[in-house]
C-alpha positions as CSV (number, residue, x, y, z in Angstrom):
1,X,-34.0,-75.8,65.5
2,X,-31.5,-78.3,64.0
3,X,-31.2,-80.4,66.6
4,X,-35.0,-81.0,67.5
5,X,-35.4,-81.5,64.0
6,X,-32.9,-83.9,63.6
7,X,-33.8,-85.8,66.6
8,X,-37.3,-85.7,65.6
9,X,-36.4,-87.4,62.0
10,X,-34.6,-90.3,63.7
11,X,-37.6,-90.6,66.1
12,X,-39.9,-91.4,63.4
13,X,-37.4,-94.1,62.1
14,X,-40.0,-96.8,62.7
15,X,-43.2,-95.1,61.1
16,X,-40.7,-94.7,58.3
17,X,-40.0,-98.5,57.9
18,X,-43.8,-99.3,58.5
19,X,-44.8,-96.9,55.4
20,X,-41.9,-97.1,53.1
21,X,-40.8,-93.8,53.1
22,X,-38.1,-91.4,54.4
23,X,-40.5,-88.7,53.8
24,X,-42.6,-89.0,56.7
25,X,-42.2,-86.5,59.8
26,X,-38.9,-85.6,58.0
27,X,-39.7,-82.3,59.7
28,X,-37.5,-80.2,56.6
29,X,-40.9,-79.3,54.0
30,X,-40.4,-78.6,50.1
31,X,-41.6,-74.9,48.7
32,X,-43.6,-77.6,46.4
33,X,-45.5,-78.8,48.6
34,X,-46.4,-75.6,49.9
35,X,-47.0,-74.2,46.4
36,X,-49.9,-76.8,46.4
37,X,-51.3,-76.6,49.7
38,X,-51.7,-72.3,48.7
39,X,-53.4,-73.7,45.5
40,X,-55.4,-76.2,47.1
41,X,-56.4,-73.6,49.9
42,X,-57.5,-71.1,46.6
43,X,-59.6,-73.6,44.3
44,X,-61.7,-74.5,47.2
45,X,-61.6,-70.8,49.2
46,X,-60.2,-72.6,52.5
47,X,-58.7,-69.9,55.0
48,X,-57.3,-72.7,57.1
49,X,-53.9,-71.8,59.1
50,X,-51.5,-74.0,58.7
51,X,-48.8,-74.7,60.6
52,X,-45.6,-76.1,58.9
53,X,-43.2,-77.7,61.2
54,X,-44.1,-75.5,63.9
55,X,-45.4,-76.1,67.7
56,X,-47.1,-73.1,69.6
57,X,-49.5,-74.4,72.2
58,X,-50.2,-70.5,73.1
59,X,-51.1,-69.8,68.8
60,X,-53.2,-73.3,69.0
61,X,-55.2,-71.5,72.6
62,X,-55.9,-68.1,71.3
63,X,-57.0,-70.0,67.9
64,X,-59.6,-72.3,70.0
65,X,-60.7,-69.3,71.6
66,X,-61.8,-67.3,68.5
67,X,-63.1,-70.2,66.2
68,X,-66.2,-69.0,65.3
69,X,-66.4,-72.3,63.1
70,X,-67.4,-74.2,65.8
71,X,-69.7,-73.4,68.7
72,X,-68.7,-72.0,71.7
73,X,-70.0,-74.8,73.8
74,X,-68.2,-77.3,71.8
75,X,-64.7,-75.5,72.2
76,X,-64.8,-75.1,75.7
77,X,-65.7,-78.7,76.4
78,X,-63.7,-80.6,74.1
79,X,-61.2,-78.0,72.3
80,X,-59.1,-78.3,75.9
81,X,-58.7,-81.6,75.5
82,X,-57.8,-81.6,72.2
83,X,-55.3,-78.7,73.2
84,X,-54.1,-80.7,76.2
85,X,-52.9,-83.7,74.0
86,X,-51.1,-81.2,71.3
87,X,-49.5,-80.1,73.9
88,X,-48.3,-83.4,75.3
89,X,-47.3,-84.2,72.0
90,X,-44.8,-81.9,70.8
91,X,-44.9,-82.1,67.5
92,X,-42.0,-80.5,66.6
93,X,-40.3,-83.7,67.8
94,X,-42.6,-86.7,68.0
95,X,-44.1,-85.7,64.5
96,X,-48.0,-86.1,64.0
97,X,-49.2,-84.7,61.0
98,X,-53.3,-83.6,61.7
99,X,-56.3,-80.9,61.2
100,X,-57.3,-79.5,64.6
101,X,-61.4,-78.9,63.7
102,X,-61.5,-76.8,67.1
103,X,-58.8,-74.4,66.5
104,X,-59.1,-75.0,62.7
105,X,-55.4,-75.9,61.9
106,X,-53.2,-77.8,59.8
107,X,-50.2,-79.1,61.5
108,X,-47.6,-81.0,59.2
109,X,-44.4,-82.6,59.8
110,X,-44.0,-84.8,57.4
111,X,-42.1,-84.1,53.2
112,X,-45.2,-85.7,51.5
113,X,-47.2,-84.3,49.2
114,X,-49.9,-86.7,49.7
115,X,-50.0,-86.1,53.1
116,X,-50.2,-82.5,53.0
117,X,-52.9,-82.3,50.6
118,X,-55.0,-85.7,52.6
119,X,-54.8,-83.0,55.6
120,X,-56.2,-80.2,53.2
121,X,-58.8,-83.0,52.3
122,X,-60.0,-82.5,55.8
123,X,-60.0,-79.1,55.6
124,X,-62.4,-78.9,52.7
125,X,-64.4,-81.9,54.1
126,X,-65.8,-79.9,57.7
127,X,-66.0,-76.9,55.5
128,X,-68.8,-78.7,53.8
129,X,-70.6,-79.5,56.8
130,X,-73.1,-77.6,58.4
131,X,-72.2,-78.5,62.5
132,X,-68.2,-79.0,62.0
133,X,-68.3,-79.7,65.6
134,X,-70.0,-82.5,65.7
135,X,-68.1,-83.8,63.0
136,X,-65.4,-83.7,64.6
137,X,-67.1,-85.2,68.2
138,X,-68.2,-87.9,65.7
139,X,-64.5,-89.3,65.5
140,X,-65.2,-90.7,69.2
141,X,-67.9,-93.3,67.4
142,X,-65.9,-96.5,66.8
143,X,-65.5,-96.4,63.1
144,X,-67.0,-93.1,62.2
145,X,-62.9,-92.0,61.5
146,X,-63.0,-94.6,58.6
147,X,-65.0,-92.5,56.6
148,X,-63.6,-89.2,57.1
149,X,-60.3,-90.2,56.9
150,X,-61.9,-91.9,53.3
151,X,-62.8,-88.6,52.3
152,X,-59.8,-86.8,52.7
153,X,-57.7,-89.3,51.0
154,X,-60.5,-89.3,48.0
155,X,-60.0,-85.5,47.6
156,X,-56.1,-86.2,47.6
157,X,-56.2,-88.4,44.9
158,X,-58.7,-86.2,43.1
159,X,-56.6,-83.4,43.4
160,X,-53.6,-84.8,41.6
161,X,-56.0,-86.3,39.1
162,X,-57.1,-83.1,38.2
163,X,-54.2,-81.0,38.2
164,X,-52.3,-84.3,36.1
165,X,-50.0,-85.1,39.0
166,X,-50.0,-88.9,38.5
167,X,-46.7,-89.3,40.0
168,X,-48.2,-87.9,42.9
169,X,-51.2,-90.2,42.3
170,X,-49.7,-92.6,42.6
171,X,-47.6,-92.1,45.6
172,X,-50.4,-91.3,47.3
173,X,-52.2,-95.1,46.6
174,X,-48.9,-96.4,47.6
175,X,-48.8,-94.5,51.5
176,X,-52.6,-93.1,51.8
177,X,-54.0,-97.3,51.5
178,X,-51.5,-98.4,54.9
179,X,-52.0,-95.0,56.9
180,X,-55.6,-95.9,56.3
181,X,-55.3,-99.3,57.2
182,X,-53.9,-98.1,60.9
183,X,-57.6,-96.6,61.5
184,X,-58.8,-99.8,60.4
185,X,-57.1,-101.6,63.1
186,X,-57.6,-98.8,65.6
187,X,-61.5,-99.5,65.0
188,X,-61.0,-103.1,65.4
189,X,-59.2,-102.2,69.1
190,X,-62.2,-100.4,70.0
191,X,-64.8,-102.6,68.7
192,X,-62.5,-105.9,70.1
193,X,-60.5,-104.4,72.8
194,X,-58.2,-107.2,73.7
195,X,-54.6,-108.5,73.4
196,X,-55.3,-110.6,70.6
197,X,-56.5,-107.7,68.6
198,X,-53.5,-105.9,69.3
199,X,-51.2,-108.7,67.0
200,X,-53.2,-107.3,64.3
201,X,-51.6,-103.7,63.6
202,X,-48.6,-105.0,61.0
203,X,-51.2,-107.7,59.0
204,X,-53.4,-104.9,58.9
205,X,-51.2,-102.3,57.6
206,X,-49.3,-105.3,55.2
207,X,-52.9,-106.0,53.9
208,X,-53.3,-101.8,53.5
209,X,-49.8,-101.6,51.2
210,X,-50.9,-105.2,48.8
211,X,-54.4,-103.4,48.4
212,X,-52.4,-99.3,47.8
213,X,-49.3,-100.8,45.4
214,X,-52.4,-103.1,43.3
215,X,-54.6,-100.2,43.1
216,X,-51.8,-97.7,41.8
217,X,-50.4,-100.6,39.3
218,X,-53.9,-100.4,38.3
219,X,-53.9,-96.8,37.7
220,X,-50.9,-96.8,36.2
221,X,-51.9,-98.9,33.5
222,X,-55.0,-96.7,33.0
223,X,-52.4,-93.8,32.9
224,X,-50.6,-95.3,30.2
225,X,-47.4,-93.4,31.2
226,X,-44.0,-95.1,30.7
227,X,-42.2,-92.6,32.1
228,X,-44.0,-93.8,35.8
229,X,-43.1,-97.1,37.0
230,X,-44.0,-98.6,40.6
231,X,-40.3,-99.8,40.6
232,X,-39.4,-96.3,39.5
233,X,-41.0,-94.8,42.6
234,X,-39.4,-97.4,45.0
235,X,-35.8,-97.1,43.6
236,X,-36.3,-92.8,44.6
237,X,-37.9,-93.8,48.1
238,X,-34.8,-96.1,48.5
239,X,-32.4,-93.7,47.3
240,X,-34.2,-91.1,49.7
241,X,-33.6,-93.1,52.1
242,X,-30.2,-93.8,51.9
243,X,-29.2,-89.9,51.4
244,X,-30.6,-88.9,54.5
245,X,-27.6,-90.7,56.1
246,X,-25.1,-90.1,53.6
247,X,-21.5,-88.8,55.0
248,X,-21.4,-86.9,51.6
249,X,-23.6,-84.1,52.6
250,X,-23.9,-81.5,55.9
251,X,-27.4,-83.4,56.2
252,X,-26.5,-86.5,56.2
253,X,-23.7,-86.2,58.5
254,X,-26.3,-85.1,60.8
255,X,-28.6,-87.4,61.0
256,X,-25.8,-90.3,60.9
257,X,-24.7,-88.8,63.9
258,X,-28.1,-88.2,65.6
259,X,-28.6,-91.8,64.6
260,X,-25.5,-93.8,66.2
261,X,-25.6,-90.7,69.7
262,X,-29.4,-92.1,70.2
263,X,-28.2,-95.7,69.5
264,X,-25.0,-96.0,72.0
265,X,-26.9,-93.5,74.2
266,X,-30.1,-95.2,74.9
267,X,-28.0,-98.7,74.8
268,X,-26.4,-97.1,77.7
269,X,-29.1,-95.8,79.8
270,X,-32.9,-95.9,79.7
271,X,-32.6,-91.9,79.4
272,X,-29.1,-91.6,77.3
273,X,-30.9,-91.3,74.1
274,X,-31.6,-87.9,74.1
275,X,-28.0,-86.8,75.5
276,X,-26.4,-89.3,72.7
277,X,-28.2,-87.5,70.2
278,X,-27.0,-84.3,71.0
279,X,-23.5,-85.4,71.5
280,X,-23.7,-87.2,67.9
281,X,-25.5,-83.8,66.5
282,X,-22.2,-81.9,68.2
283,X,-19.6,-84.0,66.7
284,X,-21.3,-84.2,63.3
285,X,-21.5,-80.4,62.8
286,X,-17.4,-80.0,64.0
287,X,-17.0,-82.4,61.4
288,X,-18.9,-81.3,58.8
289,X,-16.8,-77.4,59.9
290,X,-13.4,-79.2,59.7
291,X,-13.9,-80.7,56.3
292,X,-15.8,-77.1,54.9
């Protein structure tokens, strides 16, 4: 669906800026990060479904329905709601990468390898537990998230330790430290629920990308590899970032467009956005035909 896709990527414009990557709910996902979600999956004898870039609320029912993972009792109580908001939030355009413990399901949107594998962290984290159920009811305790979402970022890292993937490594410092700074301040929101704790998100998640870049310059010394450099990885995520709206390419044509219809659209109207978008997508593509 080029267009929802499309429209999705320039939604996520702003959780792009606030992690420093184009990467993220990109909705278009590399065969090499697949290759290493099928290897993950086979090291640690996950069966896990995993859905890339894809939104079916009737696949995500009949999945809540025969999970024998979790109890019967705890599906039909909570799974609903759980199904109820993945519904709400279409994915395939608002983004929202996440592992569904009641339909046990990966769900990714987003071209990063670090993020794929975190959610495959998860995976391999309620597998270890006896009651996966009430791990996952556990996430309603005000900071009881921090430490699972610890433990899926600690098998990421391990993973690309292991299998020598310190580029990867240290990527994964770099965005997994500021995504989990965002729980962080979520916890601080339910533990402080006021407007003052609300100012808090962007010192919280500046705080989480000082404490991510210092660790992986850290690492990268212990790596002792020339060949990776933090500036290195920066130049690419800027150079990313600038292809995705470069005129040079059918891609980037489309997303420029999708860009500027959603700008002068929604600068128009409270509800142009989506119909600027689609006439920007149009135009691109005859463009992109009358120069092929």
């Amino acid at each position: 669906m080029p267009f929802i896709d499309a429209f999705g990527n320039i939604l996520s414009i702003p959780n792009k800026l606030m992690f420093g990557t184009a990467d993220i709910e990109s909705h278009v996902i590399s065969d090499e990060i697949e290759v290493e979600i099928r290897r993950f999956m086979v090291e640690h004898d996950l069966d896990v479904h995993v859905r890339i870039n894809e939104y079916d609320p009737l696949g995500e029912a009949w999945r809540l329905l025969t999970n024998r993972r979790v109890s019967l009792l705890l599906r039909l109580f909570f799974g609903p709601l759980v199904w109820i908001g993945y519904v709400l939030n279409v994915g395939r355009l608002f983004g929202g990468d996440h592992y569904n413990a009641f339909s046990h399901s990966v769900n990714l949107y987003s071209n990063h390898m670090s993020i794929a594998i975190h959610e495959m962290g998860h995976v391999l984290d309620f597998k270890r537990r006896r009651w996966p159920g009430l791990w996952a009811l556990s996430r309603f305790i005000p900071g009881f998230a921090l430490y699972q979402e610890y433990l899926a970022s600690l098998y990421a890292v391990l993973y690309f330790r292991e299998h020598h993937m310190f580029d990867e490594e240290i990527r994964a410092y770099r965005l997994l430290f500021p995504a989990y700074s965002t729980y962080v301040f979520g916890t601080v929101v339910d533990l402080f629920p006021s407007a003052a704790t609300k100012w808090l998100l962007f010192p919280c998640i500046a705080l989480g990308h000082a404490i991510g870049n210092y660790l992986a310059n850290e690492r990268l010394q212990a790596i002792g590899d020339a060949s990776i450099t933090m500036g290195g990885q920066w130049w690419e995520e800027g150079e990313r970032a600038v292809a995705m709206f470069s005129p040079a390419t059918d891609y980037g044509r489309t997303q420029l467009g999708v860009l500027i219809g959603t700008v002068s659209g929604s600068a128009l109207c409270a509800l142009g956005g989506p119909v600027g978008a689609w006439l920007g997508f149009v135009v691109a593509h005859r463009s992109g035909s009358s120069m092929s």
